[in-house]
C-alpha positions as CSV (number, residue, x, y, z in Angstrom):
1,X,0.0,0.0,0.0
2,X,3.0,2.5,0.9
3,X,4.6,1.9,-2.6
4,X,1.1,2.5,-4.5
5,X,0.6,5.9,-2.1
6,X,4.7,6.7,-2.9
7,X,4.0,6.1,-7.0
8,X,0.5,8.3,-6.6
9,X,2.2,10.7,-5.0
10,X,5.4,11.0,-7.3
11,X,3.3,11.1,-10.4
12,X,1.1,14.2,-8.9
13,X,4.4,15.7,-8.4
14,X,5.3,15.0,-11.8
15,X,1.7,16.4,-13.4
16,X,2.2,19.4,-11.7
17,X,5.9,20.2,-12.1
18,X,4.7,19.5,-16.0
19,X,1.7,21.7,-15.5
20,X,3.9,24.5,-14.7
21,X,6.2,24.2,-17.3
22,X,3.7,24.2,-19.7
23,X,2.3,27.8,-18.1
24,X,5.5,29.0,-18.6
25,X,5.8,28.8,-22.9
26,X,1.9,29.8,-23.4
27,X,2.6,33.5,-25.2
28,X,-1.2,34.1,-23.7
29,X,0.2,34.3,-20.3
30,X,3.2,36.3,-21.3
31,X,3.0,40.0,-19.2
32,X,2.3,42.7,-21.5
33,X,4.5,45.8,-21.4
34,X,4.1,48.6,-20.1
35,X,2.2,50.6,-22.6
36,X,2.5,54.1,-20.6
37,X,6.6,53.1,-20.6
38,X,6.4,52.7,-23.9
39,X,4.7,56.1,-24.9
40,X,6.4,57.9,-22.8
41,X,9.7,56.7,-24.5
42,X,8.8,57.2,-28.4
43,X,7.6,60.9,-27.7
44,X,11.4,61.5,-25.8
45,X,12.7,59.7,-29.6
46,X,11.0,63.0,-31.3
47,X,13.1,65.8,-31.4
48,X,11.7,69.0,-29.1
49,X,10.4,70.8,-31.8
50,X,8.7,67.7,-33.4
51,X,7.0,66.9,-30.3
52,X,3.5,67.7,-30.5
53,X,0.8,68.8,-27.1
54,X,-1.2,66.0,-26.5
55,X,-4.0,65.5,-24.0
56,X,-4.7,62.4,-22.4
57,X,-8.8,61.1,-23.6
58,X,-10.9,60.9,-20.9
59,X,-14.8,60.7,-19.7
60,X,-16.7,61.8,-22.8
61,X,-13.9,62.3,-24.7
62,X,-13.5,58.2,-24.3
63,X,-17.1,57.7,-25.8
64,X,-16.7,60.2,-28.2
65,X,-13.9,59.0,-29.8
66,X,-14.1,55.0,-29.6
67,X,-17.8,54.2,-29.3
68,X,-17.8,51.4,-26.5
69,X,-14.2,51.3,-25.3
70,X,-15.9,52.1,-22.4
71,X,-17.6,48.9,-21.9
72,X,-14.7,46.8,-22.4
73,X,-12.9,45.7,-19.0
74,X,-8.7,46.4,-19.1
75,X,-5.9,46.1,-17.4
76,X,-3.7,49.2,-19.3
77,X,-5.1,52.1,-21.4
78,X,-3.3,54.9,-22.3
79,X,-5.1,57.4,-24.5
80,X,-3.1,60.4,-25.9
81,X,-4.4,62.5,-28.7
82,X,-3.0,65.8,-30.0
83,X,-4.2,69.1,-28.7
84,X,-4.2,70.6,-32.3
85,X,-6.4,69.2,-34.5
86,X,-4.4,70.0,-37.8
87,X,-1.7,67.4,-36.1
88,X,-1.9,63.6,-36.6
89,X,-0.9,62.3,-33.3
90,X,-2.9,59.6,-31.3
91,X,-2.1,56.8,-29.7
92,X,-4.6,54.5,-28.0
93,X,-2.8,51.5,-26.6
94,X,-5.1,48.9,-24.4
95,X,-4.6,45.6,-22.7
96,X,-8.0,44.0,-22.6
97,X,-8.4,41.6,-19.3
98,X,-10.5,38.8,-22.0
99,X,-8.6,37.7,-25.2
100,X,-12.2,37.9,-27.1
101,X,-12.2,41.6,-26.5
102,X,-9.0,42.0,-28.7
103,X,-11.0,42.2,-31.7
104,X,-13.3,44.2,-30.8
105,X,-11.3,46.8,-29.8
106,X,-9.8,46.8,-33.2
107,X,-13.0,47.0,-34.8
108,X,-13.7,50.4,-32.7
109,X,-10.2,51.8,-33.5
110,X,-10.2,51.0,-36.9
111,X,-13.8,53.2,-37.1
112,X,-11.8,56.0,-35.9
113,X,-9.1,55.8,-38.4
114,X,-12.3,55.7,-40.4
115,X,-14.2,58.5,-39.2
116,X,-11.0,60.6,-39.4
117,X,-10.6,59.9,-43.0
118,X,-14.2,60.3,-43.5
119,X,-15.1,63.5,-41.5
120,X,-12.6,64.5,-39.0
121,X,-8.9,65.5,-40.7
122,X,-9.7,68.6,-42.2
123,X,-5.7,69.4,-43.1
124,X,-4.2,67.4,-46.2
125,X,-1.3,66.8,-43.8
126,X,-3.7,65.6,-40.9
127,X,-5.6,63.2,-43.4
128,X,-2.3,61.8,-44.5
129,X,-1.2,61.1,-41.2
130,X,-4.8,59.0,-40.6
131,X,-4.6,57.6,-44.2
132,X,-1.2,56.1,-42.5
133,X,-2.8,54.7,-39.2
134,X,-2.1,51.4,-37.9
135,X,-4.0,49.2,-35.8
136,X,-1.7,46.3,-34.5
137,X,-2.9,43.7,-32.2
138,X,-0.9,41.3,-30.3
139,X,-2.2,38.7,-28.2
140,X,-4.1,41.2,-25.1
141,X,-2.5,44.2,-26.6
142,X,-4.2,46.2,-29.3
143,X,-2.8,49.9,-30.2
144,X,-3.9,52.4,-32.7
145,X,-0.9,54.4,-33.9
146,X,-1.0,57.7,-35.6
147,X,2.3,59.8,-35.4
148,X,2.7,61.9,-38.3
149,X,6.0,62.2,-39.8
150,X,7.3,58.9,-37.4
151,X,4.8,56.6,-38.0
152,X,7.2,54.0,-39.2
153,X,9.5,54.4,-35.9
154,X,6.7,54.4,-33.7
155,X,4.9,51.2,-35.0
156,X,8.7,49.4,-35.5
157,X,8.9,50.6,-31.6
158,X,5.6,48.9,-30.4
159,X,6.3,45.9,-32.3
160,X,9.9,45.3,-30.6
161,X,8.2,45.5,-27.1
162,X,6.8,41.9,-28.1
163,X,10.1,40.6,-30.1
């Protein structure tokens, strides 16, 4: 009876120790960056006189600007959008707590690369800069990108953050 309890008990052992491991390579459970961090340091890239005003988006301007962001639960979310309308600088950068929010949050950022084309850039070098937009999602982490002039830097500086 001791050996069968000794063999139950060192193949638990070796289920779990297993189970862990296999926690460990699952890119789902991967901590995302720091998305703040990581806004913080593009804007420092731009030169001073390239560096535009922005405003963080908050209460209505949330709603206003991505229809039903608000209803989606996250962990991050930095919204930043320039002060001056005839510049092209946003960056919405959430970490959704449910992977099946991901695409949905796509969905609402790529309306408002859509509505800017549509209705909102009113500068042929504002509706440029939207007509360059990215949405990038990976895994949690979905960002809309719009930086005028370095929009090539700041998307190649997202994607590293998950290389």
């Amino acid at each position: 009876m001791k050996k069968v309890i000794s063999i139950l008990l060192a193949m638990s052992f070796m289920l779990a120790l297993a189970a862990c491991g296999k926690g460990g390579n699952d890119a789902s459970a991967q901590e995302a960056p720091d998305l703040n961090k990581y806004y913080e340091d593009f804007m420092a890239t731009l030169p001073a006189d390239d560096q535009p005003a922005m405003m963080d988006l908050e209460g209505d301007f949330v709603s206003q600007s991505y229809p039903g962001l608000e209803n989606i639960q996250t962990k991050q979310r930095v919204l930043k959008a320039a002060m001056i309308a005839m510049v092209a600088y946003e960056f919405a950068l959430v970490e959704v707590e449910n992977a099946s929010d991901a695409q949905t949050v796509a969905d609402i950022f790529q309306a408002r690369i859509d509505y800017q084309i549509e209705n909102g850039a009113f500068y042929p070098m504002t509706l440029e800069g939207w007509e360059n937009a990215e949405v990038i999602t990976q895994g949690n982490v979905v960002a809309l990108i719009v930086a005028q002039g370095s929009q090539e830097q700041a998307v190649e500086a997202f994607n590293q953050l998950f290389a």
